[in-house]
Structure formats: C-alpha cells, structure tokens
C-alpha positions in Angstrom: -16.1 -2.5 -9.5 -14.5 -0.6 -6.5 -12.6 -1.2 -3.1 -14.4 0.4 -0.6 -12.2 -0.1 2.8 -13.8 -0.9 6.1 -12.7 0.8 9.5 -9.6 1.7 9.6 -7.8 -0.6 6.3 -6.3 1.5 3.3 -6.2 0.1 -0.1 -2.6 0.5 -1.8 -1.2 0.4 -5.3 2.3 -0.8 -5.5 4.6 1.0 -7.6 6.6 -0.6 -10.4 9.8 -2.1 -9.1 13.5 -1.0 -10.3 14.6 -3.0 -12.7 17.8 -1.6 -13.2 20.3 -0.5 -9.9 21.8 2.3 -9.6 24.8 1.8 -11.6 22.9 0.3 -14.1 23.0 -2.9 -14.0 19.4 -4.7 -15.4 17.9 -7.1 -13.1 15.9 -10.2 -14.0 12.9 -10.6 -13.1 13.3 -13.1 -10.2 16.0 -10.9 -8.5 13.3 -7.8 -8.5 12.7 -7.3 -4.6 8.9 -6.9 -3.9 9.0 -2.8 -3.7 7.4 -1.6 0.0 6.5 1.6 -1.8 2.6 1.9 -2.9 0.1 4.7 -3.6 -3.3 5.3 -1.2 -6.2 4.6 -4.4 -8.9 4.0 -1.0 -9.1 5.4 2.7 -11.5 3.6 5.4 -13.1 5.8 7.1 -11.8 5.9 10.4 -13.8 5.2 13.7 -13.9 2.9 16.6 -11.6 0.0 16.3 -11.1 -2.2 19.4 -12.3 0.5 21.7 -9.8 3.1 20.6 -10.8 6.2 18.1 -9.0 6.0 14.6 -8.3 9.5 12.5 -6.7 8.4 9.3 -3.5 10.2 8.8 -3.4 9.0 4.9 -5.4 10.1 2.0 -6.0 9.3 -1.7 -3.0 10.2 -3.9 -0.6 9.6 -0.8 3.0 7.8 -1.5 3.8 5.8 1.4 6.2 3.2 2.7 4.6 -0.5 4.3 5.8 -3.2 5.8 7.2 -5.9 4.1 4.8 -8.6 4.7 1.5 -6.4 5.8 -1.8 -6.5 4.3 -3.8 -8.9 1.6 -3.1 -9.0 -1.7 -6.1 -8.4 -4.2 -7.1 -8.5 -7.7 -9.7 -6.9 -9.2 -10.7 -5.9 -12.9 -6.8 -7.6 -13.8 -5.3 -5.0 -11.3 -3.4 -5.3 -8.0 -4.4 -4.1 -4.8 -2.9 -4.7 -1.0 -5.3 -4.2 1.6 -3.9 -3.1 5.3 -4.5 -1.2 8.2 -3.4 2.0 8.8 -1.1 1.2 11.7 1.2 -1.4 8.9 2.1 1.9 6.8 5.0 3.3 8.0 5.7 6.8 6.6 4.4 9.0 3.8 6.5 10.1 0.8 6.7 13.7 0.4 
C-alpha cells in the first residue's frame, strides 16, 4: 500500500527522537519530546486550494521542521506517517 496525498497535503516521516542530551545524559522514554523534525516520503500535487494556486515548495527526500501539533497521524503496513498541509511545515533542513 501507498499514501498518495491530495491537493496540497505532504506525507512526513518523523525522525527518531534523541534519546540522550547533549551532555549525555539518557532519557527515558516518557521524557522523549515528540521530535518536530520529519522527512517528505509523498508530495500532493499542488493546484487550486480555496481559490488560491498552490506550487509545492517541498519534495521527496526533504528534511523539514513542522509544527508541533499539525497534521494526522497514520499507520500503515506497521509504519508511521503524519499527514499536513504544506502551509504547517515551517522550514526545510539543508
């Protein structure tokens, strides 16, 4: 099976939270903060949405920074997915 996004939604992969800070100290797995970093796995393909043209600025293989509480989680074939639009990613990872 595969996410095929509508319009002008992304599908996102988060990336594996830290579990150790940065001087080194292991965290359990409760105190883990939900990482706001994900990779692009599925683009929409743009269009008309709400009257206004849509160009996707993001593509496939793209690092990028969401917000916090955007999107729909998903789970398909026992993997992880968030679903947003465009507008709730706030920077790409170069």
């Amino acid at each position: 099976m595969k996410l095929v996004p509508l319009f002008d939604r992304v599908v996102l992969k988060q990336l594996v939270a830290e579990e150790t800070t940065a001087s080194g100290i292991v965290l359990p797995g409760q105190a883990k903060e939900k990482p706001s970093q994900a990779e692009v796995v599925a683009v929409g393909p743009g269009g008309v949405v709400d009257g206004k043209e849509i160009k996707m600025q993001v593509k496939v293989g793209d690092k990028v920074i969401y917000s916090k509480y955007a999107g729909t989680e998903v789970e398909l074939d026992k993997e992880e997915y968030i679903v947003v639009k465009q507008n709730d990613i706030l920077a790409v990872i170069e």
